[in-house]
C-alpha positions in Angstrom: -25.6 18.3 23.7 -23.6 15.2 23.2 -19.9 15.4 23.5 -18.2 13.8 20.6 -19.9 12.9 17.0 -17.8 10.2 14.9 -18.3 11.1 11.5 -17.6 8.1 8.8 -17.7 9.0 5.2 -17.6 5.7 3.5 -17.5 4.1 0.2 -17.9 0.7 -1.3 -16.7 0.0 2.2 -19.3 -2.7 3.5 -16.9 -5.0 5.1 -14.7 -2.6 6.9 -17.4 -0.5 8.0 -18.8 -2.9 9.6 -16.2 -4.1 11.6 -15.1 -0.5 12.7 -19.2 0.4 13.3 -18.7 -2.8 15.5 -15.5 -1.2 17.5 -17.4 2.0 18.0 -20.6 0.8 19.0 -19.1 -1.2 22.0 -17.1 1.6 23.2 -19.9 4.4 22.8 -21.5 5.6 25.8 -24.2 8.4 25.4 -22.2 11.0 24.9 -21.4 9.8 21.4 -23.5 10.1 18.6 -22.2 8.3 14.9 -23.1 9.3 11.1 -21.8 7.1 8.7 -22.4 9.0 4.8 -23.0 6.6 2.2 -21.2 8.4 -0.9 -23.1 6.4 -3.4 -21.7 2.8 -2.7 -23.0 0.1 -5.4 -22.4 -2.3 -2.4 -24.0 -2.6 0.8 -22.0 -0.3 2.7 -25.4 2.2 3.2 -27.4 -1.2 4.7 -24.2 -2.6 7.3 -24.9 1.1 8.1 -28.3 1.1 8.6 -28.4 -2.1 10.3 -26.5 -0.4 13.4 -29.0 2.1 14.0 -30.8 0.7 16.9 -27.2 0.9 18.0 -27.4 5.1 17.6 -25.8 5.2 14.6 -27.3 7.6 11.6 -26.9 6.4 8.2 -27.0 9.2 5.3 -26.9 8.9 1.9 -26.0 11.2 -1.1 -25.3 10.6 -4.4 -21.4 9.9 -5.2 -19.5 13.2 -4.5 -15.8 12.4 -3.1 -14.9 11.8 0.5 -15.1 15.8 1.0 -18.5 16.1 0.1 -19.4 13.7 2.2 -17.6 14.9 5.4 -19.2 18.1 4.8 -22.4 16.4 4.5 -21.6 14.4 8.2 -21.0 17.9 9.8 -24.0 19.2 8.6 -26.2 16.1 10.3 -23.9 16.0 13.3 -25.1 18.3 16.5 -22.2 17.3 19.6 -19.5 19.8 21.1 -16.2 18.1 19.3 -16.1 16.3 16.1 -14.1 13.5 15.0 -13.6 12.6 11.2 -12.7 8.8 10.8 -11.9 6.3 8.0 -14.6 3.8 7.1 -11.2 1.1 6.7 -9.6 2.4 9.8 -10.0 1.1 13.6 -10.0 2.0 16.8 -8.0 1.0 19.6 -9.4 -0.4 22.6 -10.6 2.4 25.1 -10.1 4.8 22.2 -13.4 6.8 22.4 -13.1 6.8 26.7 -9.6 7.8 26.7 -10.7 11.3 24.2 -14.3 11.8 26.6 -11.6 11.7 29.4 -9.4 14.5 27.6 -12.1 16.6 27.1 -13.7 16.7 30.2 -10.2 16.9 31.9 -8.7 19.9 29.2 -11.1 21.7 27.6 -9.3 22.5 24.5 -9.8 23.6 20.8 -8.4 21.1 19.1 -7.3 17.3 20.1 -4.2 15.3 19.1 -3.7 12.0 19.3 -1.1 9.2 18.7 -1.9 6.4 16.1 -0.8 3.2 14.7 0.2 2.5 11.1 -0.4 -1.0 9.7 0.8 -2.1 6.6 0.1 -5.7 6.3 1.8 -7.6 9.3 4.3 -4.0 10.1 2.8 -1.9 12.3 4.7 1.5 13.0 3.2 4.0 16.1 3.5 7.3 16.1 2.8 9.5 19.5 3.7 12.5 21.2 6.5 11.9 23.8 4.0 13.6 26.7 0.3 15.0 27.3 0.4 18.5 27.3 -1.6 21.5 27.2 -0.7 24.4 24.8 -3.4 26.7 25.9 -3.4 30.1 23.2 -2.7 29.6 20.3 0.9 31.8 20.9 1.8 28.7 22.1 0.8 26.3 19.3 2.2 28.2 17.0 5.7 28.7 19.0 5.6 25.2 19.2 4.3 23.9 16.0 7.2 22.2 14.5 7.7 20.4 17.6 4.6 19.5 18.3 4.3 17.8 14.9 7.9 16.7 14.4 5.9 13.4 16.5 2.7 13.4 14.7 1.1 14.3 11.6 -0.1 17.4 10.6 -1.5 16.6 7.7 -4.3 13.4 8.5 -7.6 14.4 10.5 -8.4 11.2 12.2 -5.6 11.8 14.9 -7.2 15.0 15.8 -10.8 16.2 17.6 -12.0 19.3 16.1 -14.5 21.9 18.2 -17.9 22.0 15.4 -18.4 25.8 16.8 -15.4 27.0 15.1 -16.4 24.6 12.1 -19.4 26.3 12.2 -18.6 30.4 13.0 -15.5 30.3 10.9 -17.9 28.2 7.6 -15.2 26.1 7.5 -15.3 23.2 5.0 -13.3 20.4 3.0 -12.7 21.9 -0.3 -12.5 18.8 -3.3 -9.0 18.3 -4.3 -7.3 15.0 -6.1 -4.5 15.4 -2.3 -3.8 17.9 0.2 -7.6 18.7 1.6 -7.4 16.9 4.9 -3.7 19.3 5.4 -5.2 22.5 4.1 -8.3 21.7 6.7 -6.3 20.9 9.6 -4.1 24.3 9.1 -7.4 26.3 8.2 -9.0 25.4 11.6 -5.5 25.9 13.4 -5.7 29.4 11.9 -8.8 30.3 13.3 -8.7 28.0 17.1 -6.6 28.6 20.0 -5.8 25.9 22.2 -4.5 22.2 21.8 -4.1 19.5 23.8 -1.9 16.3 23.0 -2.8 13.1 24.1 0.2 11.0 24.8 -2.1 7.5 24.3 -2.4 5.6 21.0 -6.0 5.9 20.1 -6.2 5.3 16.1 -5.2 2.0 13.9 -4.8 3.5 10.1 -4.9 1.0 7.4 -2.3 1.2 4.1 -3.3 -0.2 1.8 -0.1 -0.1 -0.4 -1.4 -2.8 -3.1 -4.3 -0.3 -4.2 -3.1 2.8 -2.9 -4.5 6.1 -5.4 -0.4 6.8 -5.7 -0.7 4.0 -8.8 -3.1 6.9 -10.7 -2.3 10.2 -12.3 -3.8 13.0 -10.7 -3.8 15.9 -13.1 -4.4 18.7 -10.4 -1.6 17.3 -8.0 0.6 20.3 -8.9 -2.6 22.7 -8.3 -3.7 21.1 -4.9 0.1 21.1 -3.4 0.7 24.8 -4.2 -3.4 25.4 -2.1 -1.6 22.9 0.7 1.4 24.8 0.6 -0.6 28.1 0.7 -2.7 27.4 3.7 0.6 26.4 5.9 2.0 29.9 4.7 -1.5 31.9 5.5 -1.2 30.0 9.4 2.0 30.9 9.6 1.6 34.7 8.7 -2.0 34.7 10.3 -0.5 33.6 14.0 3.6 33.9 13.5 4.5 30.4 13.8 7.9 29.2 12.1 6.9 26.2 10.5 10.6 25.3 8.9 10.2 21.3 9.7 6.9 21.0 8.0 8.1 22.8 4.8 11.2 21.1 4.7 9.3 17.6 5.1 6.6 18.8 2.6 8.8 19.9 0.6 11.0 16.6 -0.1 7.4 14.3 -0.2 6.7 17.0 -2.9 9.6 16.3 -4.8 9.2 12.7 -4.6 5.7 12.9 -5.3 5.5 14.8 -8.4 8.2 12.1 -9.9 5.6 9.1 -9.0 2.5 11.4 -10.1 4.3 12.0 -13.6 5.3 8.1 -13.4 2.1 7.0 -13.2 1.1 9.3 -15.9 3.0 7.8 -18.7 0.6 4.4 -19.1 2.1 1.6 -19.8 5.2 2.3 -22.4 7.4 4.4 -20.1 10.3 6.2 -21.0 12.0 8.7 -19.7 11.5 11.7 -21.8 7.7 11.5 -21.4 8.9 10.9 -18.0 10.6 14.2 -17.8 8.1 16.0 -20.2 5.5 15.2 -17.7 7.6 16.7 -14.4 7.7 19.5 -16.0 5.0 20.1 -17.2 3.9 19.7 -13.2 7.2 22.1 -12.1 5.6 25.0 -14.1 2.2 24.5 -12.4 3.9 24.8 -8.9 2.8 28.1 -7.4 4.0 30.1 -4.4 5.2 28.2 -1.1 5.4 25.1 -3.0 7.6 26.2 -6.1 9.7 27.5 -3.1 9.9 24.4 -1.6 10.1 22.4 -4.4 13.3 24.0 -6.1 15.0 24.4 -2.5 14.4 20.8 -1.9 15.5 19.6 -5.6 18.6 21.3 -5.1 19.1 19.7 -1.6 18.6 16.4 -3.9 21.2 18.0 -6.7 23.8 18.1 -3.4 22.9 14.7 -2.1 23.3 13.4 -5.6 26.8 14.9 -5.6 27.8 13.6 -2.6 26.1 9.8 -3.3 24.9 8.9 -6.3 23.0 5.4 -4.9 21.4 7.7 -2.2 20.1 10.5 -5.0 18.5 7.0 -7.1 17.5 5.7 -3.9 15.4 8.8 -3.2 14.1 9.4 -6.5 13.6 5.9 -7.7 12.1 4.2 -4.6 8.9 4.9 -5.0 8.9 4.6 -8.6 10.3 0.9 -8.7 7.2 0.3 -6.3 4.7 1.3 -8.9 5.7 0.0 -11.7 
């Protein structure tokens, strides 16, 4: 059994793919085995993907079904010990595949973490762990959850390594959702593993791409998939004890910001601001559980910051809106 499969879901993605299938393919060693699913492209993406397959990579194609279809489809092809889940317009870092063989076979773990890089046109912003470490029950993981991702994200999968074993026992899948399925997948398979190892090294280059970014559409489940995000992060927490106060607070705010851009962009191109509010709350009253926690704690954290400066309330609120217009 090989130790690590790279699984690619990719769409309309010719050119990037084939720069990243390019990165892979001179790092893999034969360990590694690569499925790249086609999700319907009406470019060429499925042949850039086929044309590597002397190089051991499998191209699969399905008919267009979103990104989670299609990384449920690359789990099902894929047969190695650990699985990684990566972008088709992402890249790796040089000595990015060696350095995660190396962690595995020196800390055989459930779960791998991993620092990235963030590039948004010529700004690139890393974000890392502070130290390698071992975190060997999941007693630990959970004592040390907000810690542990007050450094990283919790919420992307491509600065992870998940075992396919407890994939597999625990049926684990990516459920469709508008936002929020890579989070409520992560904190799923958390729920269900037990060890984790951090990887103090920056592995992964992740590509913004702020000028055609999905935040410009209106996404009329938003408030639906938040309260399932929210609700997976309160079922980990009750299911292994863990005290996850950072990540609700910083979910919390980003949900309070992101409902005002969702209902933005929702109000085509004459925008006022009673649509504007109609629209919020129209989302507010779809907020369930966790989330409507979070989301009224953190508007009234905005109601006190407003109080105390009114530029820094418009500055929160407005940011992101001004950016989309």
């Amino acid at each position: 059994m090989k130790q690590l499969a790279i699984i690619i879901p990719a769409y309309n993605a010719s050119t990037s793919l084939n720069r990243l299938l390019s990165q892979i393919v001179g790092q893999c060693t034969d360990q590694v085995e690569v499925v790249v699913v086609d999700d319907g492209s009406s470019d060429d993406t499925l042949s850039v993907a086929q044309s590597y397959s002397g190089n051991g990579v499998v191209a699969v194609h399905q008919d267009n079904a979103g990104v989670s279809s299609a990384r449920n489809r690359g789990i099902q092809e894929c047969s190695a010990q650990y699985i990684w889940f990566v972008d088709a317009d992402d890249y790796l870092k040089p000595g990015a595949i060696s350095t995660l063989l190396a962690a595995i076979e020196q800390e055989h773990a459930d779960c791998y973490l991993f620092g990235f890089e963030k590039r948004n046109g010529s700004n690139v912003t890393c974000e890392v762990n502070d130290g390698s470490r071992l975190y060997a029950d999941q007693q630990q993981v959970s004592e040390h959850i907000n810690e542990i991702f007050s450094q990283n994200l919790v919420n992307t999968l491509w600065n992870k390594v998940f075992k396919r074993e407890i994939i597999a026992t625990n049926s684990l899948h990516f459920e469709k959702m508008e936002s929020g399925e890579d989070a409520t997948f992560v904190l799923q398979y958390l729920a269900v593993s037990n060890s984790l190892y951090v990887v103090a090294q920056i592995v992964y280059g992740y590509v913004l791409h702020s000028d055609t970014s999905s935040s410009h559409v209106y996404h009329a489940q938003y408030a639906d998939d938040e309260s399932r995000m929210f609700s997976a992060l309160q079922t980990y927490c009750h299911q292994t004890g863990a005290k996850a106060g950072s990540i609700y607070a910083s979910w919390g705010k980003d949900l309070v910001i992101g409902l005002d851009i969702n209902a933005y962009n929702g109000m085509g191109p004459r925008k006022n601001y009673a649509a504007f509010r109609r629209l919020v709350n129209e989302q507010r009253q779809r907020l369930s559980g966790m989330a409507k926690v979070n989301y009224y704690a953190m508007s009234r954290w905005c109601v006190r910051l407003m109080r105390n400066s009114v530029v820094g309330y418009c500055v929160l609120r407005m940011r992101s809106l001004l950016r989309h217009d």
